[in-house]
C-alpha positions in Angstrom: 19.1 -22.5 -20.8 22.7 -23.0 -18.8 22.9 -19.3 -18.8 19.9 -18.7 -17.1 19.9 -21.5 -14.7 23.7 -19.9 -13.6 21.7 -16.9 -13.2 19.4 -18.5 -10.7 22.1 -20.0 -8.7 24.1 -17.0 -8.3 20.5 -15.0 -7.1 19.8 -17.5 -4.8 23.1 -17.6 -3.5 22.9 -13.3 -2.9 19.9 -14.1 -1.1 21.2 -17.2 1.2 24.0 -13.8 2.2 21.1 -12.1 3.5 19.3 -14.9 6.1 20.9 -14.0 9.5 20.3 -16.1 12.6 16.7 -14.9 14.2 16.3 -13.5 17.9 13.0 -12.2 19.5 14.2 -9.2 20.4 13.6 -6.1 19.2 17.1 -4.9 19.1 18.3 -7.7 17.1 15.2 -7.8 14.6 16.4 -4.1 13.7 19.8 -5.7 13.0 18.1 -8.3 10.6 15.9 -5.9 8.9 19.4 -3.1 8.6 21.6 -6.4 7.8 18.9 -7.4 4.9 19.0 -3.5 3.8 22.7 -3.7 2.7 23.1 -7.1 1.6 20.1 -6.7 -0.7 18.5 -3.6 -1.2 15.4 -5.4 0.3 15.1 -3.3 3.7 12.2 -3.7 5.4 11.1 -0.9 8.2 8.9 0.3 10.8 7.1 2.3 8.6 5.0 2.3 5.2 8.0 1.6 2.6 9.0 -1.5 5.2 6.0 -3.7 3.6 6.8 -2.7 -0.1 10.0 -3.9 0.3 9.2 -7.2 1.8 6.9 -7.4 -1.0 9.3 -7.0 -3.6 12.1 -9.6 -2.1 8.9 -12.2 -2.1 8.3 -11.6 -5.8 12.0 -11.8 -6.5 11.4 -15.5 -4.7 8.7 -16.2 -6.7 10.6 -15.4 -10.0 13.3 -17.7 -9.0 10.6 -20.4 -8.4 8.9 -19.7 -11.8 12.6 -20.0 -13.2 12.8 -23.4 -11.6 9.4 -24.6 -13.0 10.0 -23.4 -16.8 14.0 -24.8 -16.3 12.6 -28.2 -15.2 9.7 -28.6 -17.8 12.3 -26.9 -20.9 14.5 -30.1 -19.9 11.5 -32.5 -19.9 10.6 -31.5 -23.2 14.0 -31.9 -24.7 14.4 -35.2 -22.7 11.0 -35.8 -25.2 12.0 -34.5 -28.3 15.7 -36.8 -28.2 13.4 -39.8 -27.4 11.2 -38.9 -30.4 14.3 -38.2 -32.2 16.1 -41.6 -31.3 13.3 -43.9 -32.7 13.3 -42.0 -36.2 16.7 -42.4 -36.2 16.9 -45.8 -35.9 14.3 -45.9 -39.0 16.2 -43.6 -41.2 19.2 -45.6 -40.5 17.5 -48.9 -41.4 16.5 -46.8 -44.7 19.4 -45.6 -45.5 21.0 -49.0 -45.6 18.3 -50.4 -48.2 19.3 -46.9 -49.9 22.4 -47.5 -50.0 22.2 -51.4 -51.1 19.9 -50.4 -53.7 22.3 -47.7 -54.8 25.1 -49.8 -55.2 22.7 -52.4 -57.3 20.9 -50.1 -59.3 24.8 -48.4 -60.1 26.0 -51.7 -61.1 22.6 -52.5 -63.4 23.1 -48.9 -64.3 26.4 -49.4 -66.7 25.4 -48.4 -70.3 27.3 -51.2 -71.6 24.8 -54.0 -69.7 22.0 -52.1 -70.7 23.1 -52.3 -74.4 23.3 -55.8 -74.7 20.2 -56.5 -72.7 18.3 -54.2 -74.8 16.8 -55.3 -78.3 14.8 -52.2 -79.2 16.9 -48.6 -79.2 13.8 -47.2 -78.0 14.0 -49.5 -74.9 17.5 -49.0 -74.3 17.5 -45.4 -73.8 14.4 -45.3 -72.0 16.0 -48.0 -69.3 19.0 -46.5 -69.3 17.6 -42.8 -68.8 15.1 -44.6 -65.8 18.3 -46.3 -64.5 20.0 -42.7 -64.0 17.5 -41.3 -62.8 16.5 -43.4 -59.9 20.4 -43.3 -59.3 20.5 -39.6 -58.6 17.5 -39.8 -56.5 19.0 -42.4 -54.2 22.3 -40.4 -54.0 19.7 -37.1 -52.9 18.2 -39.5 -50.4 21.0 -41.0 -48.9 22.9 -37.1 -48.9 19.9 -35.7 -47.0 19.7 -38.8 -44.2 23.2 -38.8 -43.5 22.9 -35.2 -43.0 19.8 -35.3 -41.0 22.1 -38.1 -38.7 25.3 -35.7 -38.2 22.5 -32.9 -37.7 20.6 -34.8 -35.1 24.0 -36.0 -33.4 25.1 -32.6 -32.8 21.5 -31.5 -31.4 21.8 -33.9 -29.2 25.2 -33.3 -28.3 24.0 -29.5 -27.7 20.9 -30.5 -26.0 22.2 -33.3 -23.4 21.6 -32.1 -20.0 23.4 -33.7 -16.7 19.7 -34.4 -14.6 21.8 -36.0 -11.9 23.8 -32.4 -11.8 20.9 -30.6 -12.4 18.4 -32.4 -9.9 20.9 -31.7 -7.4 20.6 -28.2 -7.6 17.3 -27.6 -8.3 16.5 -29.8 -4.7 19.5 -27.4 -3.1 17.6 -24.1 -4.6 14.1 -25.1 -3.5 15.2 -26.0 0.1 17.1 -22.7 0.3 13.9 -20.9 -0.9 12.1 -22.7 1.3 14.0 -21.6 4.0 14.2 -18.1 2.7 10.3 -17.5 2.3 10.4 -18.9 5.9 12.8 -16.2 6.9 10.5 -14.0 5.1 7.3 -14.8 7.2 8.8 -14.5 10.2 10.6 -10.9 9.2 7.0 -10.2 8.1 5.5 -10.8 11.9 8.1 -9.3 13.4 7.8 -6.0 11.4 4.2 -5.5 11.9 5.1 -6.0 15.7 7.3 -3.1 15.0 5.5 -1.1 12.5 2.6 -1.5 15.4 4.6 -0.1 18.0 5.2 3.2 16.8 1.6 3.9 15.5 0.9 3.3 18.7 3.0 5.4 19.9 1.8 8.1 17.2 -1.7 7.1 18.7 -0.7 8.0 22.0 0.7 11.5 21.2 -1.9 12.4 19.4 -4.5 11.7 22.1 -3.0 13.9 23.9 -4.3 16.5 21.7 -7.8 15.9 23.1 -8.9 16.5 19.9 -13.1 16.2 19.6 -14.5 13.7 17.1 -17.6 15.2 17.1 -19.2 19.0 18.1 -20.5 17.1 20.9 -17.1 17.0 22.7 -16.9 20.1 24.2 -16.0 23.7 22.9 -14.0 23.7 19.4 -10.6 24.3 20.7 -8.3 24.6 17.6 -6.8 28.1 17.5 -5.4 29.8 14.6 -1.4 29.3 15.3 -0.8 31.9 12.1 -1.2 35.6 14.1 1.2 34.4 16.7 4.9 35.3 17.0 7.1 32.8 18.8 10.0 34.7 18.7 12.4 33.5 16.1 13.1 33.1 12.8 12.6 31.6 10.3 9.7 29.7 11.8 7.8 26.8 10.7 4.4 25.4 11.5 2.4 22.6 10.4 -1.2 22.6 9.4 -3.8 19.5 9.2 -6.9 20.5 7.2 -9.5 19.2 9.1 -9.4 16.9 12.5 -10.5 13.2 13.4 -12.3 11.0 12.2 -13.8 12.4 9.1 -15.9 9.3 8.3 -19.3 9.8 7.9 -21.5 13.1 8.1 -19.4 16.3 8.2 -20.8 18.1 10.5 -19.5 22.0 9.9 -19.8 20.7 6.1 -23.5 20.1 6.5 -23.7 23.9 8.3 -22.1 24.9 5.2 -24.6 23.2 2.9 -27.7 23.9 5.0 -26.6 27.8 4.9 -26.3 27.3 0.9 -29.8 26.3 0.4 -29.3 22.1 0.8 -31.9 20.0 2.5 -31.0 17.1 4.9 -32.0 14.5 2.5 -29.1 16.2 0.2 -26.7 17.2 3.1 -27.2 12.8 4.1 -27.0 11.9 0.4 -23.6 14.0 -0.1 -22.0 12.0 2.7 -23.5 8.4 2.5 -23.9 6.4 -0.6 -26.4 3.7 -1.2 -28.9 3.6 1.3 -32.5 5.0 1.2 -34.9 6.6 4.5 -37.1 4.8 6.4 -39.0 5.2 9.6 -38.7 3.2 12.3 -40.8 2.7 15.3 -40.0 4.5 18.7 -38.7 1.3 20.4 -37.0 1.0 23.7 -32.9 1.6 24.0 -30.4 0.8 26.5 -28.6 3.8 27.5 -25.5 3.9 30.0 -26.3 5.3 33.4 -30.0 6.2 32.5 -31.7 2.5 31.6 -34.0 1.7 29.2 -35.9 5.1 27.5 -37.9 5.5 24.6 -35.5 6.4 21.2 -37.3 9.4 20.4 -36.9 10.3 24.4 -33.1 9.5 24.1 -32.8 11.6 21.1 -34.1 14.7 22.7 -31.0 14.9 25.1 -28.2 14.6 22.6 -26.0 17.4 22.7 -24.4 16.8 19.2 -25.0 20.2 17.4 -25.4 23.7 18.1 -29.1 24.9 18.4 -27.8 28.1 16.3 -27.0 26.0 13.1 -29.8 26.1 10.6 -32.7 24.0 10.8 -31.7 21.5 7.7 -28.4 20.8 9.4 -30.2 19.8 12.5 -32.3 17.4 11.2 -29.6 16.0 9.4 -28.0 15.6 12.3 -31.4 14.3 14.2 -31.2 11.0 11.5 -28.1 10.6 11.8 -28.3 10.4 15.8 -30.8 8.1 15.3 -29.7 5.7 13.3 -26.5 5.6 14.8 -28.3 4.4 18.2 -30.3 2.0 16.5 -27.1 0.5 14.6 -24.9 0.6 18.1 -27.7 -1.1 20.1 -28.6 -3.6 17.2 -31.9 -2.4 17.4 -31.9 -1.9 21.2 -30.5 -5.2 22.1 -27.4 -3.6 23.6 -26.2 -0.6 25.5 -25.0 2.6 24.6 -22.6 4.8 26.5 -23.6 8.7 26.6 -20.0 9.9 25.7 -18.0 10.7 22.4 -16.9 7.3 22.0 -20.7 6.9 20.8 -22.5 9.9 21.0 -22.6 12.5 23.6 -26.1 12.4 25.8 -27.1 14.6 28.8 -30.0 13.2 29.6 -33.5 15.6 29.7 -34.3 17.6 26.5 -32.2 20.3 25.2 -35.2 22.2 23.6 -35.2 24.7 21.3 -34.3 24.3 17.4 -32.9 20.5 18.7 -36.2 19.5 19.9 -37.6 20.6 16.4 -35.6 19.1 14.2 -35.8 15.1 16.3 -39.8 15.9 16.0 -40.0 16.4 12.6 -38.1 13.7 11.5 -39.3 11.2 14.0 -38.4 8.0 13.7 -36.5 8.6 10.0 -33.4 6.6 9.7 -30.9 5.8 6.5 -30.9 2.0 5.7 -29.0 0.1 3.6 -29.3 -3.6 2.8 -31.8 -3.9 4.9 -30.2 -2.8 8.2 -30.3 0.5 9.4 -26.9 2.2 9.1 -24.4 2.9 11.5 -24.0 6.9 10.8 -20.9 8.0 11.6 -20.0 11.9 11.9 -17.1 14.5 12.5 -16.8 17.7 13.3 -14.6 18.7 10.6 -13.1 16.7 7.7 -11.2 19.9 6.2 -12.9 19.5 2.8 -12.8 15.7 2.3 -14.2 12.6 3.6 -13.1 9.3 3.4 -14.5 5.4 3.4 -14.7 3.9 6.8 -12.2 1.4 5.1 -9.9 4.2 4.7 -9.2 5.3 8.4 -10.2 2.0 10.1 -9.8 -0.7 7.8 -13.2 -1.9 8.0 -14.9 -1.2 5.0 -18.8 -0.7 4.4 -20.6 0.0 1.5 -22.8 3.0 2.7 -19.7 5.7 3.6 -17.5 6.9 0.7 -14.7 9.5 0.1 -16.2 12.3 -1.3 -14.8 16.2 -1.7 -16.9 18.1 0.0 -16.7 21.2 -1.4 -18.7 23.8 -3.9 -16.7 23.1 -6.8 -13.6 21.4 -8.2 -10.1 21.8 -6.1 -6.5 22.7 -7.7 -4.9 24.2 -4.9 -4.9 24.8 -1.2 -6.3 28.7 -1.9 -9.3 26.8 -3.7 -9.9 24.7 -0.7 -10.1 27.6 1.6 -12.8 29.5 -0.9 -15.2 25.9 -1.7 -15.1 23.8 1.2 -17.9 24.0 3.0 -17.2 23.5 6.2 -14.2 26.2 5.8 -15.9 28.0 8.8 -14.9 25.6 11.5 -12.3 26.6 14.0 -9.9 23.2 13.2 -10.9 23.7 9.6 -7.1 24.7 9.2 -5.1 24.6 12.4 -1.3 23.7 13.7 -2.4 21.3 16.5 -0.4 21.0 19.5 1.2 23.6 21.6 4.7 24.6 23.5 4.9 26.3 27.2 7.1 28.7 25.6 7.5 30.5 22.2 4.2 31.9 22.2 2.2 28.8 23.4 2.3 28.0 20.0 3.3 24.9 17.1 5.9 27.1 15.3 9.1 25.2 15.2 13.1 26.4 14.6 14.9 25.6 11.7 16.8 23.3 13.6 13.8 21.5 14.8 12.5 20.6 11.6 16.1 20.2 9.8 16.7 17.5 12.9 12.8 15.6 11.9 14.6 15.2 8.3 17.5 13.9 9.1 16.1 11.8 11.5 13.9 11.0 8.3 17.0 9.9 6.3 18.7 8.3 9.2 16.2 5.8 9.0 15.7 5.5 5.5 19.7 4.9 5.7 19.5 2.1 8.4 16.0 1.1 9.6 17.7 -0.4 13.0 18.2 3.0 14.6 14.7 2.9 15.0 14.5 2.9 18.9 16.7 5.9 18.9 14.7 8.6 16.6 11.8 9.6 19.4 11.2 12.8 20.8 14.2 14.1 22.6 11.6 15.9 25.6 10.0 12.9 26.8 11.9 9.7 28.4 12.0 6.7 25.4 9.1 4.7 25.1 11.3 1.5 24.5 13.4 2.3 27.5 16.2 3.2 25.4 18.7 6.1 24.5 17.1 8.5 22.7 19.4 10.4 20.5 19.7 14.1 20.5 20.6 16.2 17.4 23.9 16.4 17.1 24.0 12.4 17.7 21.7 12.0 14.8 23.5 14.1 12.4 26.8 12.1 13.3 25.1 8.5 12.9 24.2 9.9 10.0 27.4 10.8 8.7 28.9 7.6 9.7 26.5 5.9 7.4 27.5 8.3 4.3 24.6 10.6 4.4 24.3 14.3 4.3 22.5 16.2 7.0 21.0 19.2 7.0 22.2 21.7 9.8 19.5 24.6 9.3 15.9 24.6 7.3 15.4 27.6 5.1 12.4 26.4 2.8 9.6 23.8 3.2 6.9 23.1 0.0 4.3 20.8 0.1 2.3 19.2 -2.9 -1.2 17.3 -2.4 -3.3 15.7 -4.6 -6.5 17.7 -4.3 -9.0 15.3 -6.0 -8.4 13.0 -2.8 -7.1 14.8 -0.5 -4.1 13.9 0.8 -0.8 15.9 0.6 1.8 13.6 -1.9 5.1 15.2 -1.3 7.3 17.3 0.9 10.2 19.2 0.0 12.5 21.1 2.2 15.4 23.0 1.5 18.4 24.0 3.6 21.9 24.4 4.1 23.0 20.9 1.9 20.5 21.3 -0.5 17.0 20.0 -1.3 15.4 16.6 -0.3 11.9 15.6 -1.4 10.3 13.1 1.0 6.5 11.0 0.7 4.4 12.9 2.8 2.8 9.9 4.8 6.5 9.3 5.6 7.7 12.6 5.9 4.0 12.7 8.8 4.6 9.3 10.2 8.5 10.7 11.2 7.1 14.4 11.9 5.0 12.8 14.4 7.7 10.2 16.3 10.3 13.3 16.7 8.7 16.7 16.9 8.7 18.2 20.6 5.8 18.4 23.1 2.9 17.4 21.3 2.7 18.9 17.9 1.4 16.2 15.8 0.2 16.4 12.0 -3.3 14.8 12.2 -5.0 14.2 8.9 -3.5 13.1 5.3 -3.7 16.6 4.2 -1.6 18.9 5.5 0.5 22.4 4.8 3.0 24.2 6.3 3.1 28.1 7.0 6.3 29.6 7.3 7.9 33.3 8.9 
């Protein structure tokens, strides 16, 4: 019990090392967080890891505090147990002196001689005498086995005694530093997700900058194939996202696919919603942005959301889930809806042909679920899986679910490219973002991507170089120094780590029943280093130049 309670105290008293002075800006909460990182192996960062570690320092806290609890009630008890002890004590004392006073009687009574000439009958006189012995020995046992319950119970005591003043003391000195600590912790934990915030941000930013369409409806399918292209050195290395945002919802080049393999668009809906049924609704009256209030069906006919050359099923898939998705936005037509992608692109008029078909004969069929009409999101192209709306936006609802959407089951990136069914889409499989030079293309030098690993493990080393590690081509979003390679390698030395200076290998490993790549690997001048791939993407997508951005959880890398 000492043993352990010293334990605590010397835990607590790592952790009171740790708790620096606080300061609001963002500098010095990047000195806490790298302070907390080598007093206590509890860093927190900008990044995903940054909350499991926080995490793991408050469970540590709670331990103590359970420690506390069990230390406090284990000394209550005994506290009970010598009370107990004390009263029978007393009794068994008391005992043992009618014991012994008998003893001493019954010994004196016992003396064969006494019995002999008290006795008349020699029946009598051995019986009394034998009886006489007998209870003699039995005191003796007795008052042998009290005495050494007495000395037994004295020592337990002894053993047991516990200094509450002493003890009191401390545990009052630990919960006020705990207090304070899970304070510290709080406050740490605000001031990261400011942080952590920041840089997705950031990310976000970049990665607008892509332009990349949420829907067919944006405008003409962009994504080019970066593979054919030579940019002029080697080795080269280029980094492909299956699939571009949002992939929630309806895939749209997934239901081409599954229209062109015989599905219907009651099976194309059903493979990318879950538990909902159809329904037709009447053609009420909507609010649309710049146009005023038109009939649904009217609104419908100038959607521009799908190419008229995609078969028929797909269309009407598409018509439902056009029209559900206005009903949902408007809340039944009690609001507006804006004629863009941020909704759903609308041109006003009727497009005609094969469009005009497909919103006829399915007029006014919608998906509900509980009741309400569902809000029917769709994508262009999820690269062969979709996900929850909780997934990508936090929000979670019970009608869209991750599903693979593909012809069979998925072991490998070749198997993706041969099942998925929307395989045919331009962005299906592309390196997104381009350079002026080298080819107008996403291929990047060895240097380039040995300089987004060490980056990598700079941070990983100390988490407060943070406002250092962004793109080297574009001024510092934190109106700081930016640091260029060579600087990075050299902090990085300084802090006992090993940089690479050139990239000759890069593997990537993905779990294909959800989607999402697990693991990068790269290879190079010092050696090997395997990295998460969220973390390996989230740092990928801070450093690399111009605007080359990984944009989906699964990704691969092609290299020359």
């Amino acid at each position: 019990m000492f043993h352990f309670f010293s334990v605590l105290l010397i835990t607590c008293a790592l952790l009171l090392v740790t708790l620096p002075v606080f300061a609001d800006e963002i500098e010095d909460l990047q000195a806490q967080i790298n302070e907390l990182n080598k007093a206590r192996e509890l860093s927190v960062k900008a990044t995903t890891p940054l909350e499991g570690q926080l995490d793991s320092l408050k469970r540590q806290l709670s331990q103590i505090q359970a420690g506390l609890a069990n230390l406090s009630l284990n000394i209550q008890n005994k506290q009970k147990d010598l009370d107990i002890r004390e009263e029978k004590l007393v009794l068994q004392q008391a005992l043992l002196e009618k014991r012994v006073r008998s003893y001493y009687i019954r010994s004196y009574l016992a003396n064969p001689l006494l019995v002999i000439l008290s006795s008349v009958q020699s029946g009598d006189l051995f019986r009394e005498l034998s009886y006489r012995q007998s209870v003699a020995r039995e005191d003796r046992r007795i008052i042998a086995s009290i005495s050494k319950e007495v000395l037994e119970a004295s020592k337990k005591e002894n053993q047991f005694h516990v200094p509450f003043d002493k003890v009191d003391k401390n545990a009052k000195f630990l919960g006020s530093e705990i207090t304070t600590a899970k304070k510290y912790q709080a406050d740490l934990s605000s001031k990261i997700a400011k942080l952590s915030a920041r840089q997705q941000q950031i990310i976000s930013q970049r990665q607008a900058s892509l332009n990349l369409p949420s829907s067919l409806g944006a405008g003409p399918m962009f994504c080019t194939d970066d593979r054919p292209l030579d940019p002029g050195f080697r080795p080269a290395f280029a980094f492909f996202t299956f699939g571009i945002p949002h992939r929630v919802g309806m895939n749209q080049y997934g239901a081409y696919g599954r229209a062109n393999s015989g599905q219907s668009h009651e099976d194309i809906l059903r493979s990318y919603f879950a538990d909902f049924s159809f329904e037709t609704r009447p053609n009420i009256n909507i609010s649309v942005q710049g146009y005023g209030s038109i009939p649904l069906e009217t609104y419908l006919l100038g959607i521009y959301e799908m190419p008229d050359s995609f078969p028929m099923e797909a269309l009407k898939a598409q018509a439902i889930s056009a029209r559900s998705y206005a009903l949902a936005y408007t809340n039944n037509g009690a609001g507006e809806i804006c004629t863009t992608q941020a909704c759903q692109v609308y041109k006003g008029g009727n497009k005609g042909g094969n469009w005009e078909r497909a919103v006829n004969e399915t007029n006014g069929k919608v998906m509900v679920s509980g009741g309400s009409v569902v809000k029917a999101w769709y994508s262009s192209t999820d690269g062969g899986y979709t996900f929850a709306s909780g997934d990508v936006w936090g929000s979670g609802t019970s009608f869209t679910k991750r599903t693979k959407d593909t012809t069979g089951d998925i072991g490998s990136f070749s198997d993706l490219f041969a099942k998925a069914y929307d395989k045919d889409s331009p962005c299906f499989y592309a390196a997104q973002g381009v350079r002026s030079q080298y080819a107008k293309s996403a291929w990047l030098k060895s240097e380039e991507v040995a300089d987004i690993v060490n980056v990598l493990m700079l941070s990983k080393a100390d988490s407060g170089v943070s406002s250092h590690i962004y793109q080297t081509d574009k001024p510092n979003p934190e109106a700081g120094e930016t640091w260029d390679e060579a600087k990075v390698k050299q902090e990085l030395k300084s802090r006992g780590g090993n940089p690479f200076n050139s990239v000759s290998g890069v593997s990537i490993s993905a779990d294909f029943g959800s989607g999402m790549a697990t693991t990068v690997t790269v290879s190079g001048d010092r050696g090997s280093e395997t990295f998460n791939a969220s973390e390996f993407k989230n740092f990928f997508n801070l450093r690399a130049p111009a605007n080359i951005q990984i944009v989906g959880p699964l990704f691969n890398v092609e290299q020359k």
